[in-house]
C-alpha positions as CSV (number, residue, x, y, z in Angstrom):
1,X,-4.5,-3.9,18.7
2,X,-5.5,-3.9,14.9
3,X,-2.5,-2.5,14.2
4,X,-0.2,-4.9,16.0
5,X,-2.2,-8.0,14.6
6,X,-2.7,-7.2,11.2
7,X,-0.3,-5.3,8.4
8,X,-2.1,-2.6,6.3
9,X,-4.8,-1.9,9.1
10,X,-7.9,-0.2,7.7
11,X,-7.8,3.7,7.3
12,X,-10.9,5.4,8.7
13,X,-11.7,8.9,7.0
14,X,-14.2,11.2,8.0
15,X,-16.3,8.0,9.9
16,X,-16.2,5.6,7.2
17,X,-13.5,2.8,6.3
18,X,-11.5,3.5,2.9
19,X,-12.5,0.5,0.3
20,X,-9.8,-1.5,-0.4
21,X,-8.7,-3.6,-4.1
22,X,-7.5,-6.5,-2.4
23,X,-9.7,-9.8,-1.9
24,X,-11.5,-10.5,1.3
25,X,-10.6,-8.2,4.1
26,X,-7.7,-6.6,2.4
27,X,-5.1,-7.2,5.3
28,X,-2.8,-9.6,6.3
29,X,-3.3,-11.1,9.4
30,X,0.6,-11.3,11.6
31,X,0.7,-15.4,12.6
32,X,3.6,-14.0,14.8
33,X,1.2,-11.9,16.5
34,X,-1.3,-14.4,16.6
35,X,0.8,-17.1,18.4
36,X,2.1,-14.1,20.6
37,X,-1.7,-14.3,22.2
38,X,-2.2,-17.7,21.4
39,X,-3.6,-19.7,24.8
40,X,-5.2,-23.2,25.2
């Protein structure tokens, strides 16, 4: 699902997740995705 809900989703080599440069989590999270799911 990471890759539907965020763009850029993190890279996992050999076990371990690549280090990004960008601040916080380093991945934009898709609003449109989120509302897709959105309940309540």
């Amino acid at each position: 699902m990471q890759h539907e809900l965020v763009s850029g989703p993190w890279v996992h080599e050999d076990g371990y997740l690549a280090v990004r440069e960008t601040p916080g989590l380093g991945v934009q999270v898709r609003e449109d995705t989120v509302q897709k799911y959105l309940f309540g």
